[in-house]
FIPARO-175034 format. One line per 10 residues: number of its first residue (from 0); for each residue x, y, z of C-alpha. Coordinates in pm, 1 decimal, m for minus. Example, Ala and Ser with C-alpha at 12.3 -4.5 7.8 and 13.67 -1.06 7.14 Angstrom:
// FIPARO-175034
0	1230.0,m450.0,780.0 | 1367.0,m106.0,714.0
***
This chain:
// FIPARO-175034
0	11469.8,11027.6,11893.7 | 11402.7,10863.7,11561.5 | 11310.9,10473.9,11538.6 | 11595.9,10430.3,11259.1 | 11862.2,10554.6,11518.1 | 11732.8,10374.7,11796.7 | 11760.4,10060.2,11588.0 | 12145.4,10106.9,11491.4 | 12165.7,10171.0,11802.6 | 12066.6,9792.6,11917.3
10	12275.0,9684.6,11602.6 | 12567.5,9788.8,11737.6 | 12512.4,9681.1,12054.2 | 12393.2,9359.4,11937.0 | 12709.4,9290.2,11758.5 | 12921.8,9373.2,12016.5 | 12759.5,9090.5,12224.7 | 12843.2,8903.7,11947.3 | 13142.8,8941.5,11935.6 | 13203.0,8934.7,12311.6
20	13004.3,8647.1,12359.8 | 13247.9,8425.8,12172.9 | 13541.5,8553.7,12342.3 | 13385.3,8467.0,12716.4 | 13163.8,8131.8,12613.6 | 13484.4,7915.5,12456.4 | 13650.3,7950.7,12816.9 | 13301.9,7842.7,12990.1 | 13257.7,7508.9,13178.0 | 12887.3,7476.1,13229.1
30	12729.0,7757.7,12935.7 | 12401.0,7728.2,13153.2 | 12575.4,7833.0,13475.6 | 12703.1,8079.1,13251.9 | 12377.1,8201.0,13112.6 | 12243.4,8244.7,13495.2 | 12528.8,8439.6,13568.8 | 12474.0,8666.6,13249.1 | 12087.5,8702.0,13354.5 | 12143.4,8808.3,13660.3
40	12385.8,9092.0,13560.2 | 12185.8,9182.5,13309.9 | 11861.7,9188.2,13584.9 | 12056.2,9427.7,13762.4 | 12194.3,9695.6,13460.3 | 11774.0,9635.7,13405.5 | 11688.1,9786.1,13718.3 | 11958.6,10018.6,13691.7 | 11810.8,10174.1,13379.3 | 11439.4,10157.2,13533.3
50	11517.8,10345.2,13848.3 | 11801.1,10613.2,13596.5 | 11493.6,10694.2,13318.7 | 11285.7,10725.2,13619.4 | 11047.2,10398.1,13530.8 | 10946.1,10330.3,13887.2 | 10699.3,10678.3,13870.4 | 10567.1,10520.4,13564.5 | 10524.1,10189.5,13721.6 | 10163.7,10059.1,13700.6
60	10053.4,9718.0,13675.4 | 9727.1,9623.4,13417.8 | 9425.4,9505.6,13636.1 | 9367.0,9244.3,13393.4 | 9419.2,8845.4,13371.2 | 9539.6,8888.2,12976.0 | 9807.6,9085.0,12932.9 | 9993.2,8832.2,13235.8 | 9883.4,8519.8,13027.5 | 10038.9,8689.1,12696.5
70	10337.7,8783.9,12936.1 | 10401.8,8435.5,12986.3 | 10429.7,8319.9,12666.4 | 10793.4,8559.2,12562.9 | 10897.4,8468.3,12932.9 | 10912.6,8101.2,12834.9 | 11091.9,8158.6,12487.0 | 11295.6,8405.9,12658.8 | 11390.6,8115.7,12901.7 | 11465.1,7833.3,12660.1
80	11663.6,8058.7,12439.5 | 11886.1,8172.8,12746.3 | 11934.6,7815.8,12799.8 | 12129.5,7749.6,12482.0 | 12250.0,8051.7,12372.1 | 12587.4,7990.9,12500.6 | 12617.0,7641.0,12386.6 | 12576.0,7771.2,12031.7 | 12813.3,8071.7,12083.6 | 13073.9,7822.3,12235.9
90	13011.3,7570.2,11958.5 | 13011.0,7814.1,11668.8 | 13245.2,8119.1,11537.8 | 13099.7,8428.6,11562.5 | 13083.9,8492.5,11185.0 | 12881.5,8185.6,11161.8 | 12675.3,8199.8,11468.9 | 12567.0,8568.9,11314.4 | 12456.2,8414.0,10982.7 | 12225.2,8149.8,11180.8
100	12119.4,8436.7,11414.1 | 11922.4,8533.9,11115.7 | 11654.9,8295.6,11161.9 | 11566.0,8470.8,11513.8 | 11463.8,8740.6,11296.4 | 11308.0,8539.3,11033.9 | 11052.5,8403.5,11290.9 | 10989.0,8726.7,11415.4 | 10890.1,8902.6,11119.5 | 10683.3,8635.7,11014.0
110	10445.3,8616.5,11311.0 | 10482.2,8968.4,11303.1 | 10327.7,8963.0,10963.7 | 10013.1,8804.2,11107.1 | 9965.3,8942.8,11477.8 | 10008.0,9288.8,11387.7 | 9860.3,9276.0,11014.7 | 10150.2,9320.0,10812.5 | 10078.8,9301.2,10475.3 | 10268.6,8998.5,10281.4
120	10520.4,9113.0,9975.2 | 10760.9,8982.2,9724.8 | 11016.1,9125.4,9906.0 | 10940.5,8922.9,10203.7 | 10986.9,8587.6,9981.9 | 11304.9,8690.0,9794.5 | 11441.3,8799.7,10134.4 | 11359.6,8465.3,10271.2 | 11542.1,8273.4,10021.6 | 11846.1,8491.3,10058.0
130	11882.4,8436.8,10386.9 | 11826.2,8071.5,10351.6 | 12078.6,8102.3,10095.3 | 12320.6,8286.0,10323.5 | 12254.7,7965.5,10600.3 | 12330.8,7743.9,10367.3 | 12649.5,7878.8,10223.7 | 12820.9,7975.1,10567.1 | 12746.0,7559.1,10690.1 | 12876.9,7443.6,10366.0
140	13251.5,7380.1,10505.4 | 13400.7,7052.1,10469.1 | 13266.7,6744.0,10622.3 | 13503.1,6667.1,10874.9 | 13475.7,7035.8,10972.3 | 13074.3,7085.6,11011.9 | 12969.6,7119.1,11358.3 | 12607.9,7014.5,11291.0 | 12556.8,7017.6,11679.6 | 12600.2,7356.5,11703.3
150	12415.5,7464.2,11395.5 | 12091.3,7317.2,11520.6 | 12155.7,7432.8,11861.6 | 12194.5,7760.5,11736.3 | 11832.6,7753.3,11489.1 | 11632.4,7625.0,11793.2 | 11789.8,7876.1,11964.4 | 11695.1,8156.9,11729.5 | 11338.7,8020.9,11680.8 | 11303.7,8065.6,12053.7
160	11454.6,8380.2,12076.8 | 11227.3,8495.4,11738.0 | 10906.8,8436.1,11923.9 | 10983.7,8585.4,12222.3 | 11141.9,8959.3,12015.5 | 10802.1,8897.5,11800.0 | 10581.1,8961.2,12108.1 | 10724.8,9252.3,12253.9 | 10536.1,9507.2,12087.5 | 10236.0,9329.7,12180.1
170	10356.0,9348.3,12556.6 | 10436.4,9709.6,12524.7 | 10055.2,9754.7,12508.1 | 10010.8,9683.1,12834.8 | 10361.0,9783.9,12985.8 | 10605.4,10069.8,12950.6 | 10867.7,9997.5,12831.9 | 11134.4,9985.7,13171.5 | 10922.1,9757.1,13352.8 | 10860.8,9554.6,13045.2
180	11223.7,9563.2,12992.1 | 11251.7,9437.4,13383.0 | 11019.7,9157.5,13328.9 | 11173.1,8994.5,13025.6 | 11520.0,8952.7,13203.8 | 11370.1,8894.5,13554.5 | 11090.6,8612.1,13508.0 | 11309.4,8386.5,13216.7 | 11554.1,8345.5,13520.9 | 11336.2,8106.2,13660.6
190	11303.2,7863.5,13372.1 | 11690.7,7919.5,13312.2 | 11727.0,7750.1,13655.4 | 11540.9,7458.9,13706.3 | 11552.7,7204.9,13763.8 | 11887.5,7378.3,13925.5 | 12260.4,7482.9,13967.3 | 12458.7,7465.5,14224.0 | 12654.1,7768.4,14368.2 | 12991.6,7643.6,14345.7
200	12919.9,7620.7,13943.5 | 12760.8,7963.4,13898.7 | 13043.1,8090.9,14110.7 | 13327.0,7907.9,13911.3 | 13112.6,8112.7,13579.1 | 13184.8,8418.7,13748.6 | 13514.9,8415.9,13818.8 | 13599.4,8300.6,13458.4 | 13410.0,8552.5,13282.1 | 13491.5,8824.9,13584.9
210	13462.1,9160.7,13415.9 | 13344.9,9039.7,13084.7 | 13040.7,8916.9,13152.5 | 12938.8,9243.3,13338.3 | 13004.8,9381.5,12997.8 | 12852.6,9132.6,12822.4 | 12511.0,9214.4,13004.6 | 12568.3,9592.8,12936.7 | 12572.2,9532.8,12559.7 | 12265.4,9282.8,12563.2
220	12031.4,9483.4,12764.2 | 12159.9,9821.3,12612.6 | 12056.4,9682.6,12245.0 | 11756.1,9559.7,12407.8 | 11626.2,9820.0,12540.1 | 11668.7,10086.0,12246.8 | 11519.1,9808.0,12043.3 | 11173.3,9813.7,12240.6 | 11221.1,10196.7,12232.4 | 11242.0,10190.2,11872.7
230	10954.0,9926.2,11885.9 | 10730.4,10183.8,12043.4 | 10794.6,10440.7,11745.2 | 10776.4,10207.4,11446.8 | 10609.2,9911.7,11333.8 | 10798.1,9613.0,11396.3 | 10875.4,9462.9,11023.5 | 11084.0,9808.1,11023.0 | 11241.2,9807.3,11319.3 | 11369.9,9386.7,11332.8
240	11576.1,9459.1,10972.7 | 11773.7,9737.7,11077.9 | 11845.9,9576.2,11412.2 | 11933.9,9302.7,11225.8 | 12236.3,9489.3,11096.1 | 12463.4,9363.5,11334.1 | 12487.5,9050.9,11123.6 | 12728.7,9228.2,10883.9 | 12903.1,9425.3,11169.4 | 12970.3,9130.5,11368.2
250	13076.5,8937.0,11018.5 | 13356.6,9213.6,11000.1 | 13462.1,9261.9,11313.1 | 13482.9,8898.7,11378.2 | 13707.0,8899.6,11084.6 | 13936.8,9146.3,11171.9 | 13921.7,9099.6,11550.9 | 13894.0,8751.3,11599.3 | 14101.7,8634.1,11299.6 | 13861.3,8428.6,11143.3
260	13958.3,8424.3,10844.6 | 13860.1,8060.7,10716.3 | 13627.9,8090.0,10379.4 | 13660.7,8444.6,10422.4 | 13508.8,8544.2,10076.8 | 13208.9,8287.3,10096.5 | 13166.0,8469.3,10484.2 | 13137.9,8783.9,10355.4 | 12911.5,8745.2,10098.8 | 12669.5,8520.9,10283.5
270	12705.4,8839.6,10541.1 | 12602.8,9052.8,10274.2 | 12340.0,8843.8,10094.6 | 12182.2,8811.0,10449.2 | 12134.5,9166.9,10468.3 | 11976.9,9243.9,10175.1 | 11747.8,8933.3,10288.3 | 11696.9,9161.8,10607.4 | 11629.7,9497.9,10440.3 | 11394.0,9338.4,10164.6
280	11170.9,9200.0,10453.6 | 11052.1,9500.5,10544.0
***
């Protein structure tokens, strides 16, 4: 299948989670007992998929020390991230959230740049500074209004989340791509844990998010996983842009689905700006 399609694909997967996200994480107690509850679903639609595309006859392990230090490195960023992502998505409206979700792939383009050899353009710059431009305009509400909180939990969120998505080509050098996909929801479990959570609180998470959160998982490690797939066929300053689509879905959905309908001009073009940012990375 072609990388492109692959890649809308995980856009519109990606933006349903979005979307979803919001609707589950404003009705959560603990959003960390939340995110364990989320990673273990999602650990189990993983091994769902590994054992369906038949990954466990492709299953071999490298005989080297590297590829498990490198390994390491988007298992902890994988962690952090899935510590705070649903702070910021309980904190922040989905249109907004979206717009700072841009910096994820602003980090990971820009290591991508150096660790695979991507050659630096103009386009990169001038799609930097319209998506810094689109950041800016979607925080600029009124004073009283501003939840600076969740605006910074959401950017050290993304940065997290950027460096982990900016290694996984790397890692699918030395792993196919179902157990690779295995590993990056299995091992971040771990760090999401400690220093630990009780039962009663990951069960209350359940039963709050019942259903939802099973779909919630689906959407997460469905875009996921056609976005390494697409990873394999295309370098990665292609493939993060056109992932990155689901910014101006989820702007537009979360318009007409979720009502949000405060500084709806200024959202849309900040959704739209930040696009053309995306596209003029590549």
């Amino acid at each position: 299948m072609n990388w492109f399609f692959l890649a809308i694909g995980s856009a519109l997967n990606f933006s349903a989670l979005s979307l979803l996200s919001r609707l589950v994480s404003v009705k959560s107690k603990n959003p960390r007992a939340m995110s364990f509850v989320f990673n273990l679903t999602a650990i189990a639609m993983s091994l769902i998929i590994f054992f369906a595309v038949e990954g466990h006859k492709k299953f071999v392990l490298p005989n080297r020390v590297e590829p498990y230090l490198f390994l390491s490195i988007p298992v902890l960023f994988y962690g952090l991230f899935e510590r705070l992502r649903f702070y910021a998505t309980k904190a922040l409206e989905a249109s907004h959230l979206t717009i700072v979700n841009n910096v994820s792939l602003l980090v990971a383009v820009t290591i991508a740049f150096f660790l695979y050899s991507e050659k630096l353009t103009l386009n990169y710059f001038i799609g930097f500074l319209l998506i810094i431009t689109a950041l800016l305009l979607v925080s600029l509400d009124k004073i009283s209004v501003i939840n600076w909180k969740g605006v910074m939990i959401g950017v050290i969120a993304n940065v997290m989340l950027g460096i982990g998505w900016a290694l996984d080509k790397k890692m699918l050098g030395y792993f196919n791509t179902e157990t690779y996909n295995l590993f990056a929801w299995l091992f971040p479990l771990i760090i999401l844990y400690l220093p630990s959570l009780s039962f009663s609180e990951i069960k209350k998470e359940f039963k709050l998010s019942s259903w939802k959160i099973v779909l919630l998982a689906f959407f997460n490690v469905a875009g996921y996983f056609l976005n390494l797939k697409a990873l394999i066929l295309a370098d990665a300053t292609r493939v993060f842009p056109v992932a990155q689509t689901s910014t101006i879905f989820t702007v537009i959905f979360g318009i007409i689905l979720l009502k949000e309908k405060k500084f709806l001009i200024r959202k849309i073009f900040a959704g739209v700006i930040a696009v053309i940012g995306v596209y003029l990375l590549v």
